[in-house]
Structure formats: C-alpha cells, structure tokens
Residue, then its C-alpha position, 0 to 999 in steps of 0.5 A: x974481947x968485948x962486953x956482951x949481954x946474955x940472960x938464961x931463964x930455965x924453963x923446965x929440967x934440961x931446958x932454957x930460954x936465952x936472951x942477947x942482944x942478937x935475940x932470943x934462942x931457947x937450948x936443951x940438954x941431953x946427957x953430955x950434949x947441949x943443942x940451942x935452936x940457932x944450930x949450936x953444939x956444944x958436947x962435954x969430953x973427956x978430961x974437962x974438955x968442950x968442943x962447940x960447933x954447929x948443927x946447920 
C-alpha cells in the first residue's frame, strides 16, 4: 500500500471534478451508481457492499 494524491471538487449536486497525480477526471452520481469519465463504476449493494469496475 502507497501514498497517493487525490483531490475532489464539487461542481454541481451529484457531480465533481477529480484531481491525482495521473490527472484530472470529473464523476457523477446517479441513485446508487457512480460513473467518472475515465471508465470507472462504482454501484452501492446491499448490505454495505460496493462493487467497482469498469465501463470501457
């Protein structure tokens, strides 16, 4: 396990602008899905779960 950066910014109700050291992304929320503009998912379960992937 390493050190890494990250940074959010929000920039409107379910939206935000993400800041690491690869680069910027920006993400949105819909319901229990979160989708970034590099391809990630990220989907809330059941029971305190989280399931994270990719879209691409």
């Amino acid at each position: 396990m390493g050190i890494y950066f990250r940074e959010r910014k929000k920039i409107g109700k379910n939206s935000w602008l993400n800041f690491s050291r690869s680069g910027a992304s920006a993400s949105t929320k819909v319901g229990p899905l979160t989708i970034n503009s590099r391809g990630g998912v990220w989907v809330k379960l059941p029971g305190g779960l989280n399931y994270r992937g990719r879209w691409k």
